[in-house]
N, CA, C and O atoms as a printed pandas DataFrame, in Angstrom:
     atom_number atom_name residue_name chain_id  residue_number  x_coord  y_coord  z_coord
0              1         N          UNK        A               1   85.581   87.378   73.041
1              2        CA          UNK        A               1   84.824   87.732   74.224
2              3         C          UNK        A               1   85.703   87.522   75.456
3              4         O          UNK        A               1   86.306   86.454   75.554
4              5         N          UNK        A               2   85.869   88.794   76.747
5              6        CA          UNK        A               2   86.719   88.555   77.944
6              7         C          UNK        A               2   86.051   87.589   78.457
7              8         O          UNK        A               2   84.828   87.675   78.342
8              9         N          UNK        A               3   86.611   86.395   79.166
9             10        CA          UNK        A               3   86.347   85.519   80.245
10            11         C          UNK        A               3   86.336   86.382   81.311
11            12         O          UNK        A               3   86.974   87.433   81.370
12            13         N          UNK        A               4   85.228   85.700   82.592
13            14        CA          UNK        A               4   85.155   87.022   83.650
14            15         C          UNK        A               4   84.417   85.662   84.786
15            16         O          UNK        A               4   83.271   85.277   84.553
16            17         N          UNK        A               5   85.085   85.159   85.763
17            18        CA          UNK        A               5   84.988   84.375   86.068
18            19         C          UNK        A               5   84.313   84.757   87.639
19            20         O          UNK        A               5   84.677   85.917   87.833
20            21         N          UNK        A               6   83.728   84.430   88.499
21            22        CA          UNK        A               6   82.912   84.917   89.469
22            23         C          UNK        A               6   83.382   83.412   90.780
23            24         O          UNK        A               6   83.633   82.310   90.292
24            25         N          UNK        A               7   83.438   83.611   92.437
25            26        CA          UNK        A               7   83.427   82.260   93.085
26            27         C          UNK        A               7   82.898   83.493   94.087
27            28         O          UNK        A               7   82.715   84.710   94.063
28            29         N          UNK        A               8   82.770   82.255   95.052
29            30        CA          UNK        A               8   82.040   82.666   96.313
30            31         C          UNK        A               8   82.198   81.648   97.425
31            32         O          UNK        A               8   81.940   80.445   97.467
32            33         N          UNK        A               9   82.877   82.792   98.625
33            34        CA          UNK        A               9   83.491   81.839  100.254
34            35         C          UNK        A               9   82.371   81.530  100.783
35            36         O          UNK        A               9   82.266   80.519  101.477
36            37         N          UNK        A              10   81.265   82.417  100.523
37            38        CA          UNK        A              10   79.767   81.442  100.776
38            39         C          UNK        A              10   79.776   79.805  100.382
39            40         O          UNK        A              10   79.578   78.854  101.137
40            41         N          UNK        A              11   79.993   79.804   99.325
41            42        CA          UNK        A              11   79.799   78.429   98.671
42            43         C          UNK        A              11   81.471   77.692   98.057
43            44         O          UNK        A              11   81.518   77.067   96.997
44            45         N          UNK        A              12   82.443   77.871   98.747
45            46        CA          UNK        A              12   83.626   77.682   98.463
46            47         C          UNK        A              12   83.656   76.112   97.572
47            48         O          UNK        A              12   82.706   75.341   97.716
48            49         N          UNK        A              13   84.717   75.783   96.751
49            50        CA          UNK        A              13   84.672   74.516   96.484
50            51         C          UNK        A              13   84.967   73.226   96.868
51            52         O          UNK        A              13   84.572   72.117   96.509
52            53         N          UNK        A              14   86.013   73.765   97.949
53            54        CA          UNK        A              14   86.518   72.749   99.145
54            55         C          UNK        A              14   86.648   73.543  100.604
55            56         O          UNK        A              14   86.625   74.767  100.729
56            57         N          UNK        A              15   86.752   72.824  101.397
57            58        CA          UNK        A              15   86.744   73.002  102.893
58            59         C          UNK        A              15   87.593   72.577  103.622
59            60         O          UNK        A              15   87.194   71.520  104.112
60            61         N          UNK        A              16   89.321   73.041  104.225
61            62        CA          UNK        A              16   89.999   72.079  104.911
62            63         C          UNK        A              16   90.042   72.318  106.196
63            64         O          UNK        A              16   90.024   73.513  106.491
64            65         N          UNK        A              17   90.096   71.504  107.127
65            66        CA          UNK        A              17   89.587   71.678  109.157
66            67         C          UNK        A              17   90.957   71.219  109.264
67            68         O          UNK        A              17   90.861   70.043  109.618
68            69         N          UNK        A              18   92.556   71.614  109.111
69            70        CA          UNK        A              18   93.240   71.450  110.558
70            71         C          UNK        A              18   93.042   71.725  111.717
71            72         O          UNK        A              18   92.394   72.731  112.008
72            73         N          UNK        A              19   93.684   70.680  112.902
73            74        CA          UNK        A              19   92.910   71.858  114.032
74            75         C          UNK        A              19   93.557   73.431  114.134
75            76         O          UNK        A              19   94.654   73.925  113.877
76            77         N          UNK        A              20   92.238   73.945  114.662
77            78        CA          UNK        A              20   92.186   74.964  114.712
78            79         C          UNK        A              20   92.182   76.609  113.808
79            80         O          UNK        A              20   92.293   77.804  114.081
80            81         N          UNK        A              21   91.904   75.416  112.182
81            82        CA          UNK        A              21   92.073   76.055  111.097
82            83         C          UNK        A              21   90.906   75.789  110.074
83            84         O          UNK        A              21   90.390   74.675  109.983
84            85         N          UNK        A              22   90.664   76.453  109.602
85            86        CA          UNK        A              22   89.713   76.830  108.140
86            87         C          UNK        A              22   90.296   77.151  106.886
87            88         O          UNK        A              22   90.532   78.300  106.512
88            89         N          UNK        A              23   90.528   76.095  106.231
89            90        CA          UNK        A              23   90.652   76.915  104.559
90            91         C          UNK        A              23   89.605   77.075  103.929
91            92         O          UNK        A              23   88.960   76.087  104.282
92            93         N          UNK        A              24   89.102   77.522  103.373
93            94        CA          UNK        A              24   88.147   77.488  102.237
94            95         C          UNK        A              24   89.128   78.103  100.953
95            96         O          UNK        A              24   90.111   78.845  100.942
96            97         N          UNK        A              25   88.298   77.363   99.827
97            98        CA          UNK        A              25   89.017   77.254   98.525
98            99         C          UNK        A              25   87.634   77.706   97.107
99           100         O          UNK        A              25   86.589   77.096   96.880
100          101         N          UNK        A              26   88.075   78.713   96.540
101          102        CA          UNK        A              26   87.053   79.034   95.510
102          103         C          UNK        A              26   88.327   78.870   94.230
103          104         O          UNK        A              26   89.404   79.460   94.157
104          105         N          UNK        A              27   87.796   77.959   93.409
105          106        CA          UNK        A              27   87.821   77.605   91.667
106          107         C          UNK        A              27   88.071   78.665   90.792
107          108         O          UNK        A              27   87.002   78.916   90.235
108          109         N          UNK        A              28   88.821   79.302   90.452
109          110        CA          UNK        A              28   88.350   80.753   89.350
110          111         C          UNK        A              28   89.656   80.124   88.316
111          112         O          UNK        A              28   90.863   80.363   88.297
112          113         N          UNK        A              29   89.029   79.480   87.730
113          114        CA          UNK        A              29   89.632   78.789   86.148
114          115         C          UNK        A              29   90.701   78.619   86.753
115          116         O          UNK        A              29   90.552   78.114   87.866
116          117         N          UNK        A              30   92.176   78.941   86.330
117          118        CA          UNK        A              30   93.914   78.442   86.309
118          119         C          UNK        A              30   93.924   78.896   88.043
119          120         O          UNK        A              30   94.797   78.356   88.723
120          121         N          UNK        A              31   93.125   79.709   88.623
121          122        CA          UNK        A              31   93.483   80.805   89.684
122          123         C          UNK        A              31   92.952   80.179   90.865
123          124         O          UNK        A              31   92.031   79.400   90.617
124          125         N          UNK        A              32   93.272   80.295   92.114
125          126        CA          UNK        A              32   92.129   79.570   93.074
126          127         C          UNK        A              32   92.569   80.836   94.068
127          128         O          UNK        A              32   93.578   81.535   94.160
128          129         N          UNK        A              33   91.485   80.777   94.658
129          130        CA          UNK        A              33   91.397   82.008   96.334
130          131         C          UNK        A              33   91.412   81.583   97.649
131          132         O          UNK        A              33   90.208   81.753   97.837
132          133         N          UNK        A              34   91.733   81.251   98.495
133          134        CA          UNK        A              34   91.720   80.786   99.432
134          135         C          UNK        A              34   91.088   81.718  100.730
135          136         O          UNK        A              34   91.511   82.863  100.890
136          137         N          UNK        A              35   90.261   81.265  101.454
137          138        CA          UNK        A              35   90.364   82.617  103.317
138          139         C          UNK        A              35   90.275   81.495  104.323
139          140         O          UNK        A              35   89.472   80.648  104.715
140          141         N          UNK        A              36   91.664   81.972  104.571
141          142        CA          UNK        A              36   92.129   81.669  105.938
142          143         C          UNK        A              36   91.652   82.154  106.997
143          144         O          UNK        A              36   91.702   83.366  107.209
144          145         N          UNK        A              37   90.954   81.057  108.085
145          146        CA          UNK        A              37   90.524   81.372  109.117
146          147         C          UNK        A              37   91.494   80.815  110.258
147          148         O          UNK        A              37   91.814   79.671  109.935
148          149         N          UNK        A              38   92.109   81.198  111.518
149          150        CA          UNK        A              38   93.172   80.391  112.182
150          151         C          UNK        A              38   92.798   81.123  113.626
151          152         O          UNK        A              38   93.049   82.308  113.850
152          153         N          UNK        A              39   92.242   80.343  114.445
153          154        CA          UNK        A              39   91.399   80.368  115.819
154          155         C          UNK        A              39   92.982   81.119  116.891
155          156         O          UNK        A              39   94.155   81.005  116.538
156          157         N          UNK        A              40   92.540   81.763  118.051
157          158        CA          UNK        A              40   93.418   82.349  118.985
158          159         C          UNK        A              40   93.770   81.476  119.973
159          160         O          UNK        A              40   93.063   81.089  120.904
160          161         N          UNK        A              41   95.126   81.129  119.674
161          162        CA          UNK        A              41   95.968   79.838  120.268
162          163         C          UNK        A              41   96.551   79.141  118.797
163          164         O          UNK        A              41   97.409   78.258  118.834
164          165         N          UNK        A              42   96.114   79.527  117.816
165          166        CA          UNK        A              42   96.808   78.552  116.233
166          167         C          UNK        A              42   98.405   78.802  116.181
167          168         O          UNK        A              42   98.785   79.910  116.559
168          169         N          UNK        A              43   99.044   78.187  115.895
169          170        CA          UNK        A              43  100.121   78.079  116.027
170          171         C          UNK        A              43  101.195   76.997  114.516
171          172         O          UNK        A              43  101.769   75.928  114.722
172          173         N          UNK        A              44  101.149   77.596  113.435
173          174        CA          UNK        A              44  101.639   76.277  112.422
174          175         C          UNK        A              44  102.552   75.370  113.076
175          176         O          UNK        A              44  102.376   74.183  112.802
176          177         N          UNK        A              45  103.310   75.597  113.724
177          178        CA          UNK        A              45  104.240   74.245  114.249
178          179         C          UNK        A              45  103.128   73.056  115.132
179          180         O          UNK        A              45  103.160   71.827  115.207
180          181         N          UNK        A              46  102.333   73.935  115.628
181          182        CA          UNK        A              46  101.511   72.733  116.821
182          183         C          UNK        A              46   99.996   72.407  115.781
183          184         O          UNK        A              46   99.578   71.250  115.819
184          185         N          UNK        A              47   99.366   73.248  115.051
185          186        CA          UNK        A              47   98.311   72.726  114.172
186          187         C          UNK        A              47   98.392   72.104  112.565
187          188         O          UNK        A              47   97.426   71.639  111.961
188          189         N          UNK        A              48   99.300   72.177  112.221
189          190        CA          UNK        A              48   99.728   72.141  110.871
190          191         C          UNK        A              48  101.169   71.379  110.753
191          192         O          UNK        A              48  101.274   70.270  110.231
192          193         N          UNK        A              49  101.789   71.793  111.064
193          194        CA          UNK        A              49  103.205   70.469  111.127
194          195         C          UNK        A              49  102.699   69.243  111.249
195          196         O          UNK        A              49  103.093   68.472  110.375
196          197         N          UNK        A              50  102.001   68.821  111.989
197          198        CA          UNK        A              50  101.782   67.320  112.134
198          199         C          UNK        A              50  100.727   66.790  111.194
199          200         O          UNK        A              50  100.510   65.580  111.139
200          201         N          UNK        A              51  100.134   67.566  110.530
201          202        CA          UNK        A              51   99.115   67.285  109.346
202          203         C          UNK        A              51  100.292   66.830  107.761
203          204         O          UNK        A              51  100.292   65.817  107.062
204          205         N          UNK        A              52  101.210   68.163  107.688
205          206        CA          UNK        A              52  102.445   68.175  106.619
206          207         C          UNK        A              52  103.260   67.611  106.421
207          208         O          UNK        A              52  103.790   67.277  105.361
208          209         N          UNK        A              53  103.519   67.385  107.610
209          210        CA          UNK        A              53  104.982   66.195  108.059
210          211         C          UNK        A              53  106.657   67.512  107.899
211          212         O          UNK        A              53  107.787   67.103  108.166
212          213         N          UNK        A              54  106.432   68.735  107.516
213          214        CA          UNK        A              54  107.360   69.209  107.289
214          215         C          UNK        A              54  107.958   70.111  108.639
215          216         O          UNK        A              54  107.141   70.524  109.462
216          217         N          UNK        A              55  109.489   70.403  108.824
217          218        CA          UNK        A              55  109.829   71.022  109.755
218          219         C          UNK        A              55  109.345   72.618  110.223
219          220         O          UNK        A              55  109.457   73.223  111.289
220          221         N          UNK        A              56  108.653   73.049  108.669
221          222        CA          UNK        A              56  108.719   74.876  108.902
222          223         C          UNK        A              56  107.523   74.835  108.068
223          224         O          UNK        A              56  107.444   73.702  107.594
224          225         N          UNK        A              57  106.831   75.364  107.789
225          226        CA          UNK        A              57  105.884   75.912  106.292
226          227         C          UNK        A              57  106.840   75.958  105.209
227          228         O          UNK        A              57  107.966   76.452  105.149
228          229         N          UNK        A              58  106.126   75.321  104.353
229          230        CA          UNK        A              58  107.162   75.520  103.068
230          231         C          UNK        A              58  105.755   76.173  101.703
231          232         O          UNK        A              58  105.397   75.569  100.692
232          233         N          UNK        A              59  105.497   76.887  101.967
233          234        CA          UNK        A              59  104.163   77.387  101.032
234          235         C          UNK        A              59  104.453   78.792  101.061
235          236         O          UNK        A              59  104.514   79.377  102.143
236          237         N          UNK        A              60  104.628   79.356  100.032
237          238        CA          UNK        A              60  104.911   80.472   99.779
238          239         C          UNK        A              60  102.900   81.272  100.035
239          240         O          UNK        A              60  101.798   80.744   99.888
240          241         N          UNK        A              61  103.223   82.349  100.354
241          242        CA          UNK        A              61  101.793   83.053  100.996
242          243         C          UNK        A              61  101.947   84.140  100.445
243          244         O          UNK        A              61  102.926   84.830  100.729
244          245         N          UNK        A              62  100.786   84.647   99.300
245          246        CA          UNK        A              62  100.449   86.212   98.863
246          247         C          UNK        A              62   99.247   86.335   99.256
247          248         O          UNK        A              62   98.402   85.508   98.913
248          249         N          UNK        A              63   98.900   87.554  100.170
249          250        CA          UNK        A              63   97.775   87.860  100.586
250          251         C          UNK        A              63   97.533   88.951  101.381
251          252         O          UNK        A              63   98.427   89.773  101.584
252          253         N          UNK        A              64   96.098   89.101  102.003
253          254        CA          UNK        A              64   96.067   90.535  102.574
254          255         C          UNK        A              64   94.856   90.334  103.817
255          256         O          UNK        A              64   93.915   89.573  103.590
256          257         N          UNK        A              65   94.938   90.965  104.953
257          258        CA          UNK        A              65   94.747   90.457  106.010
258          259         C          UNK        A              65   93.293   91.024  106.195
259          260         O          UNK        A              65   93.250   92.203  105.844
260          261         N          UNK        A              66   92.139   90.556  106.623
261          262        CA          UNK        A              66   91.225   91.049  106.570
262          263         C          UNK        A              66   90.721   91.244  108.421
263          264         O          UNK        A              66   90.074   92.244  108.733
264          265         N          UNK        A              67   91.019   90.429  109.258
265          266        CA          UNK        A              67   90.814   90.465  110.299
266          267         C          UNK        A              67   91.685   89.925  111.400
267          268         O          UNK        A              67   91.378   88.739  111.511
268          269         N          UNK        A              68   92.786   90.283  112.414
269          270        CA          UNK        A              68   92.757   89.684  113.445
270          271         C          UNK        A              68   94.581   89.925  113.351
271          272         O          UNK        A              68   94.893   90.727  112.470
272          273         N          UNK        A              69   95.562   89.431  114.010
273          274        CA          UNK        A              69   96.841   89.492  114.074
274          275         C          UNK        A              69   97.922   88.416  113.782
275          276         O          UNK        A              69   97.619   87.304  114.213
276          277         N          UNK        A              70   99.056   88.499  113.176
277          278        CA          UNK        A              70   99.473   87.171  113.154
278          279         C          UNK        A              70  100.843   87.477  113.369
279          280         O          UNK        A              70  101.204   88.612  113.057
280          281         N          UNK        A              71  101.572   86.786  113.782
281          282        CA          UNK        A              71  103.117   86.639  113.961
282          283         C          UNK        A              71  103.948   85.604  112.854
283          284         O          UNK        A              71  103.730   84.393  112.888
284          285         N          UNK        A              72  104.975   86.239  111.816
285          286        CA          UNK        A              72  105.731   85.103  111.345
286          287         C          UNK        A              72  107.039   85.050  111.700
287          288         O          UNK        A              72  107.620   86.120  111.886
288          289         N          UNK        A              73  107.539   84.173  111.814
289          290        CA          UNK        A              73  109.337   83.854  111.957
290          291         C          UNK        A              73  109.456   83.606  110.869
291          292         O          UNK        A              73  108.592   82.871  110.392
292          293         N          UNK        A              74  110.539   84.078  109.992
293          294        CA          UNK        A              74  111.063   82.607  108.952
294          295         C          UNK        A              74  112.264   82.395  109.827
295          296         O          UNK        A              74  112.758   82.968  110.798
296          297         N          UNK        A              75  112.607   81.063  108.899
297          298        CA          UNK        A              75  113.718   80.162  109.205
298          299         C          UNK        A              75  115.077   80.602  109.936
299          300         O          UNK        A              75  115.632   80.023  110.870
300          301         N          UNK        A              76  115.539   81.973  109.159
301          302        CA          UNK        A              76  116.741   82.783  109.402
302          303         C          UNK        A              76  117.037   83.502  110.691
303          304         O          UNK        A              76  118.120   83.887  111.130
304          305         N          UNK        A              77  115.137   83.647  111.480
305          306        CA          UNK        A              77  114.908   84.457  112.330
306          307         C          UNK        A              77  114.676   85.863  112.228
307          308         O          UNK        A              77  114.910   86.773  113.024
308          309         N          UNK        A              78  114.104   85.857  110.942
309          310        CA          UNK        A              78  113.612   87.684  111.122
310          311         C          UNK        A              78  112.120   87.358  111.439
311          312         O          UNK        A              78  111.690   86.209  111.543
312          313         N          UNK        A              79  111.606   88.143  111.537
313          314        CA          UNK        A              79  110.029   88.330  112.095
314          315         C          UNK        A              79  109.535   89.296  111.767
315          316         O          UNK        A              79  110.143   90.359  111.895
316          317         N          UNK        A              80  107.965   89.234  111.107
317          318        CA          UNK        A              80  106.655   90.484  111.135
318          319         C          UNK        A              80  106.286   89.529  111.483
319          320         O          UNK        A              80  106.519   88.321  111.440
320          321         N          UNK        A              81  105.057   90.861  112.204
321          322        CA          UNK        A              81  103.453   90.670  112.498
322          323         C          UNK        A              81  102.894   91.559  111.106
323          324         O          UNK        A              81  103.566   92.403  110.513
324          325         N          UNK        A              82  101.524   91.145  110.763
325          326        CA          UNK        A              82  101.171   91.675  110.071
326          327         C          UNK        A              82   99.428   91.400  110.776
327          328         O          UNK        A              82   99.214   90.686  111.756
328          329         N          UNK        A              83   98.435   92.098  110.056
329          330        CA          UNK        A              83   97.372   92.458  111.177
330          331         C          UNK        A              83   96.666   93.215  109.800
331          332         O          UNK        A              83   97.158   93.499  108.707
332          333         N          UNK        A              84   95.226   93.420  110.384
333          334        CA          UNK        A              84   94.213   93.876  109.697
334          335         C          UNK        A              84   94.777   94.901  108.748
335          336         O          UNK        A              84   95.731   95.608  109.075
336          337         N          UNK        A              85   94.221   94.979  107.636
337          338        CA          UNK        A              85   94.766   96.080  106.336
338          339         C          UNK        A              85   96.170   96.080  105.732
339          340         O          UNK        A              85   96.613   96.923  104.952
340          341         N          UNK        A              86   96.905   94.826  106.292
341          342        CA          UNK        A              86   98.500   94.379  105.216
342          343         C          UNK        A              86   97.828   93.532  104.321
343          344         O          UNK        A              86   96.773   92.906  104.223
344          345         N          UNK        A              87   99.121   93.819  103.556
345          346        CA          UNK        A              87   98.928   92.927  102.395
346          347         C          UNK        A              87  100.179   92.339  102.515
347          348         O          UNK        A              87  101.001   93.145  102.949
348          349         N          UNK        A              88  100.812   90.795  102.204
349          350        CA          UNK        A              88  102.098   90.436  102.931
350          351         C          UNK        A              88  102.293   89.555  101.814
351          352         O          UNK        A              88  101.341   89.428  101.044
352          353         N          UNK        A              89  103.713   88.710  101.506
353          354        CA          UNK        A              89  104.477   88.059  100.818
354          355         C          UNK        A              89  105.477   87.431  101.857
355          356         O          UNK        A              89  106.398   88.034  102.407
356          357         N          UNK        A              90  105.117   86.053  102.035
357          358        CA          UNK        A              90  105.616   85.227  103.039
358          359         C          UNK        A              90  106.271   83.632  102.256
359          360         O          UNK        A              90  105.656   82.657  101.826
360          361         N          UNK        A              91  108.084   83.994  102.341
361          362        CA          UNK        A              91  108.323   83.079  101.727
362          363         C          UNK        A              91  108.372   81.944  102.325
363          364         O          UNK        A              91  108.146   81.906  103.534
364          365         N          UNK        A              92  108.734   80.564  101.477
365          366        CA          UNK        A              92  108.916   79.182  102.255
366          367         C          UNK        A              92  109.534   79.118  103.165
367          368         O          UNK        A              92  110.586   79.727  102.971
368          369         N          UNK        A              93  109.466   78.558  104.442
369          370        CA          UNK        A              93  110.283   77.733  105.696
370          371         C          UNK        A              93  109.888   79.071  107.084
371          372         O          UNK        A              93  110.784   79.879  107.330
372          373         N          UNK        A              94  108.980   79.137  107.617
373          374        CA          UNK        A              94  108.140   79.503  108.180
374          375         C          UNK        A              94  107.841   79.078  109.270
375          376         O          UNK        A              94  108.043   77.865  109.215
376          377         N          UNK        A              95  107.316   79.463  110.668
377          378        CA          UNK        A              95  106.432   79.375  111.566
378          379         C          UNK        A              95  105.536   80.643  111.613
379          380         O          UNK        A              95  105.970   81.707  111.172
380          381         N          UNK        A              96  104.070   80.522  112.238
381          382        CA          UNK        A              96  103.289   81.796  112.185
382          383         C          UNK        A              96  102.109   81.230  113.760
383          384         O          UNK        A              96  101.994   80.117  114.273
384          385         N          UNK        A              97  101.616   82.190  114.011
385          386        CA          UNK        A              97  101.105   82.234  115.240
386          387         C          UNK        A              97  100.141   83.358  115.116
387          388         O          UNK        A              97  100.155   84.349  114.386
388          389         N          UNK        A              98   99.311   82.954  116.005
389          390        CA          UNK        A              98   97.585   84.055  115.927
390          391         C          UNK        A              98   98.334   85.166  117.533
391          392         O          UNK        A              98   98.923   84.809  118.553
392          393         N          UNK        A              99   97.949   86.413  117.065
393          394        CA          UNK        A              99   98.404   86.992  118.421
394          395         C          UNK        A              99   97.229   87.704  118.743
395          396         O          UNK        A              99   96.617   88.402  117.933
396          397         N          UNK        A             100   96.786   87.465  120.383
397          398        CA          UNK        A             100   95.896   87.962  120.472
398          399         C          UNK        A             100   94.551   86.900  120.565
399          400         O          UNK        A             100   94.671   85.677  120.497
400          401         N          UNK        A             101   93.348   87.562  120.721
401          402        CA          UNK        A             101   92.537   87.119  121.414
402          403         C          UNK        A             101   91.056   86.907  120.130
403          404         O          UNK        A             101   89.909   86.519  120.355
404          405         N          UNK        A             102   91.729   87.364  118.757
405          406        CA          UNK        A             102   90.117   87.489  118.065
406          407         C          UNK        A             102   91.186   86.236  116.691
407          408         O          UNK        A             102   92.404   86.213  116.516
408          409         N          UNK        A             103   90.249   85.508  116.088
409          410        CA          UNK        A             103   90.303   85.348  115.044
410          411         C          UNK        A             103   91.126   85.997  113.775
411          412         O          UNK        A             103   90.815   87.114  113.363
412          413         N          UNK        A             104   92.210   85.226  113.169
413          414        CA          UNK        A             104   93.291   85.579  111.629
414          415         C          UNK        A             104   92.286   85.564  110.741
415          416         O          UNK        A             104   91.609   84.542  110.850
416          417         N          UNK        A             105   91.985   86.180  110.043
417          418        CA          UNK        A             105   91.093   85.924  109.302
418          419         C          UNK        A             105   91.892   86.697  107.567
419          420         O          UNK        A             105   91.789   87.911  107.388
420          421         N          UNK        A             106   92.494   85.949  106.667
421          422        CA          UNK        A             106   92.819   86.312  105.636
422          423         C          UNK        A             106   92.254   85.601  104.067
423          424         O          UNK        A             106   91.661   84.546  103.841
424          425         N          UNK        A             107   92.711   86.638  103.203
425          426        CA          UNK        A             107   92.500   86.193  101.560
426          427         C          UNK        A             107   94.014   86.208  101.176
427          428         O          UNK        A             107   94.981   86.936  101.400
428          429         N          UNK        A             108   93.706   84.843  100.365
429          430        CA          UNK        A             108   95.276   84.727   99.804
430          431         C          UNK        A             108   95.164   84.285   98.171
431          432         O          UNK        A             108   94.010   84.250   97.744
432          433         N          UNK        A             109   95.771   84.093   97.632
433          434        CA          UNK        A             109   95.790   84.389   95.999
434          435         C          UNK        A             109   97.280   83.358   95.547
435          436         O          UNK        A             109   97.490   83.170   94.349
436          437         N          UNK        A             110   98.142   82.807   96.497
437          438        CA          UNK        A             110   99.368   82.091   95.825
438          439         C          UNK        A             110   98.752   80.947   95.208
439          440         O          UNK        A             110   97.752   80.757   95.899
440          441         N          UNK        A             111   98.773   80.278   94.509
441          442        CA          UNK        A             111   98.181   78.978   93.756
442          443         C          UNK        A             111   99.045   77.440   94.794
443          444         O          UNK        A             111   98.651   76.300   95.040
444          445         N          UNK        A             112  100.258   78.161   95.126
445          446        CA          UNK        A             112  100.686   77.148   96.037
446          447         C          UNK        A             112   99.920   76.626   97.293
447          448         O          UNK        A             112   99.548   75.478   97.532
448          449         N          UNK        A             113   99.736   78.128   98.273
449          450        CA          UNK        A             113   98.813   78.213   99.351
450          451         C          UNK        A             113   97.501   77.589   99.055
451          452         O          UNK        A             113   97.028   76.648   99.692
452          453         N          UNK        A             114   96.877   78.254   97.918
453          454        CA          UNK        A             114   95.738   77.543   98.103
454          455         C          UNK        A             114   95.753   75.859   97.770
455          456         O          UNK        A             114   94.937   75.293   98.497
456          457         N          UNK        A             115   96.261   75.198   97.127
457          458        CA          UNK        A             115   96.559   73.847   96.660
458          459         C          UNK        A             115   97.385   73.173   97.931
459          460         O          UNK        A             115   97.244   72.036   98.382
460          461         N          UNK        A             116   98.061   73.952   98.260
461          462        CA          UNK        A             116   98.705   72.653   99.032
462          463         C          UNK        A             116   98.577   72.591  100.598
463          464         O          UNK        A             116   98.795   71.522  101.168
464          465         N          UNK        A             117   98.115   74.075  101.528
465          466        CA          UNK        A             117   98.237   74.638  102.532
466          467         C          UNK        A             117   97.081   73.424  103.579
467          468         O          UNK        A             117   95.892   73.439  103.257
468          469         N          UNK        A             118   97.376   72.766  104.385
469          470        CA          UNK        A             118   96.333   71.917  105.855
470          471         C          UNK        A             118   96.377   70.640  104.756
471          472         O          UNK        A             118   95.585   69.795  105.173
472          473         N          UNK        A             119   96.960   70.226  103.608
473          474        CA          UNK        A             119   96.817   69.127  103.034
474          475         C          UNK        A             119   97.706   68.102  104.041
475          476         O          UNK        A             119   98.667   68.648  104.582
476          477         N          UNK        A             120   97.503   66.777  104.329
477          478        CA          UNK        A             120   98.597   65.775  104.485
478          479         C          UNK        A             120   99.418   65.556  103.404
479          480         O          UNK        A             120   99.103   65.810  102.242
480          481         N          UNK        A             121  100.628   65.018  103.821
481          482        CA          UNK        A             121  101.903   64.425  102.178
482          483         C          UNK        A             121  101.330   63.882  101.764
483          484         O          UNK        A             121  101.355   63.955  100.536
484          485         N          UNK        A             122  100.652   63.203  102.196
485          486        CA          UNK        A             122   99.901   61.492  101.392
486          487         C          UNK        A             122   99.078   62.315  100.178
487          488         O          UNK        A             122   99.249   62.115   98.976
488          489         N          UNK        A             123   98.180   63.251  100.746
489          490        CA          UNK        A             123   97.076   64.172   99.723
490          491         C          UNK        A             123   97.856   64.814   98.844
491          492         O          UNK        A             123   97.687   64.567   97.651
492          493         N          UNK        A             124   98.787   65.692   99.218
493          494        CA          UNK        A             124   99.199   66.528   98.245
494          495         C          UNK        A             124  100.699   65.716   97.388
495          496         O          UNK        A             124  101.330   66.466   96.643
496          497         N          UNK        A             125  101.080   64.597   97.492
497          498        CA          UNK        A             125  102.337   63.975   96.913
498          499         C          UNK        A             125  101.822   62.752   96.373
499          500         O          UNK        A             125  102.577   61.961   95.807
């Protein structure tokens, strides 16, 4: 018999509040889902660095944008924005930023992101 596993961001299984951030986290057996919510002014170096303790994002990000704009740097200095209707692959060592005036609002699918993403070291090590 197929396994066919069902979650819901209505009723997510966890809830993480960096400032200025929302994870929600849905359970789907080995798999977890995450939607990112990240308020206009979010910024990972100023809301999230000081939660991580790390210099850049180090969380690899697969996902697809459902509402609002975002800016990434990586490390090297290249840069996208990516924005309502991408779907994006964002490797480790990172900064990202909300552009604009409405709500980031994404679904992401990396098992990293969702597990480790607004955790403190202490939580996730």
């Amino acid at each position: 018999m197929a396994t066919m596993i069902k979650g819901s961001f209505a009723e997510p299984n966890e809830i993480r509040t960096p400032p200025q951030t929302r994870v929600e986290m849905v359970n789907l057996g080995d798999v977890k889902a995450a939607r990112f919510t990240m308020q206009p002014g979010w910024r990972w170096s100023e809301c999230v660095r000081p939660v991580v303790g790390t210099e850049s994002c180090q969380v690899h990000h697969v996902g697809a944008v459902i509402s609002g704009s975002m800016g990434v740097r990586h490390n090297d200095g290249t840069e996208i924005a990516i924005s309502a209707g991408d779907a994006y692959v964002i490797e480790p060592g990172h900064d990202a930023w909300v552009v604009g005036d409405e709500p980031f609002v994404c679904h992401e699918f990396d098992q990293q992101a969702a597990a480790e993403f607004g955790r403190s070291a202490e939580a996730s090590g």
